[in-house]
C-alpha positions in Angstrom: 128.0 1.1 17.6 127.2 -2.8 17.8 125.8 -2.5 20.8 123.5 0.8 20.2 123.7 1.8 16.9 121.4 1.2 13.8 122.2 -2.9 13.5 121.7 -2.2 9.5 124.9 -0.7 9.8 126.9 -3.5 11.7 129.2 -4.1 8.9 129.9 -0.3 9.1 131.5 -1.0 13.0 133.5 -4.1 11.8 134.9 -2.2 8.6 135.7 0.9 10.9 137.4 -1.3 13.3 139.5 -3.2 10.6 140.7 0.0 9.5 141.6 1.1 13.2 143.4 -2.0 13.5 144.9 -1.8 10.0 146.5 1.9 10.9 147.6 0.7 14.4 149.7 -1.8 12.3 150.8 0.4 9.8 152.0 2.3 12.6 153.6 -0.6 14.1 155.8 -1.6 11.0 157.0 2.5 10.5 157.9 1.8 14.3 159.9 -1.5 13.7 161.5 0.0 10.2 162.7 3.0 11.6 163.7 2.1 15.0 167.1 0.3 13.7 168.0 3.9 12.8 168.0 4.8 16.4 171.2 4.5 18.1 170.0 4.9 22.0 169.2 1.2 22.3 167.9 1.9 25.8 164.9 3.9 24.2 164.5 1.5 21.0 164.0 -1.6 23.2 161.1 0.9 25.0 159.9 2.1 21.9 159.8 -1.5 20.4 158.0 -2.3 23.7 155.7 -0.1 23.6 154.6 -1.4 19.7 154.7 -4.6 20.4 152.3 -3.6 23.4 150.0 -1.6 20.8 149.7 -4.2 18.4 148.9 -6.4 20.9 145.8 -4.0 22.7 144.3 -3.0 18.5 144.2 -7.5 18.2 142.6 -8.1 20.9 140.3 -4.6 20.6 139.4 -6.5 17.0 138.6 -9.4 18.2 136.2 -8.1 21.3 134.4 -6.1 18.5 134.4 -9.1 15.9 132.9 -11.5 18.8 130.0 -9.1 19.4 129.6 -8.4 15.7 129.2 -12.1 15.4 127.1 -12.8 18.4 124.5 -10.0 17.0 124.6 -11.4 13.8 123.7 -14.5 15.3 120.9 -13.6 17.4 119.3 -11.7 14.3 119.8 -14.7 12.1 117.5 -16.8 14.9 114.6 -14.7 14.3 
């Protein structure tokens, strides 16, 4: 949508992607409460893993979509 999309909606792609992100961490913490819970430690060090790997991938997703958010913001802002 940044790259294609109507650029009078660019905020719309960096609010839609700060939501994604937001739920991915939401969905991280639930991950982190409840695992404690589990008592196969084998699959909660996989499942913690695998969180750790998520919130990791939605970060750096946010921050490829806030450089190109910028960098168009930029070029419009030079005329």
């Amino acid at each position: 949508m940044v790259e294609i999309g109507n650029s009078n909606s660019i905020s719309d792609a960096g609010v839609g992607m700060m939501c994604a992100r937001t739920a991915v961490l939401g969905a991280v913490m639930n991950v982190r409460i409840n695992a404690s819970g589990i008592k196969d430690k084998t699959f909660t060090a996989d499942l913690l893993s695998k969180a750790d790997a998520l919130e990791k991938k939605a970060e750096a997703m946010e921050a490829e979509v806030r450089k190109s958010i910028d960098a168009f913001l930029a070029k419009q802002n030079q005329g």
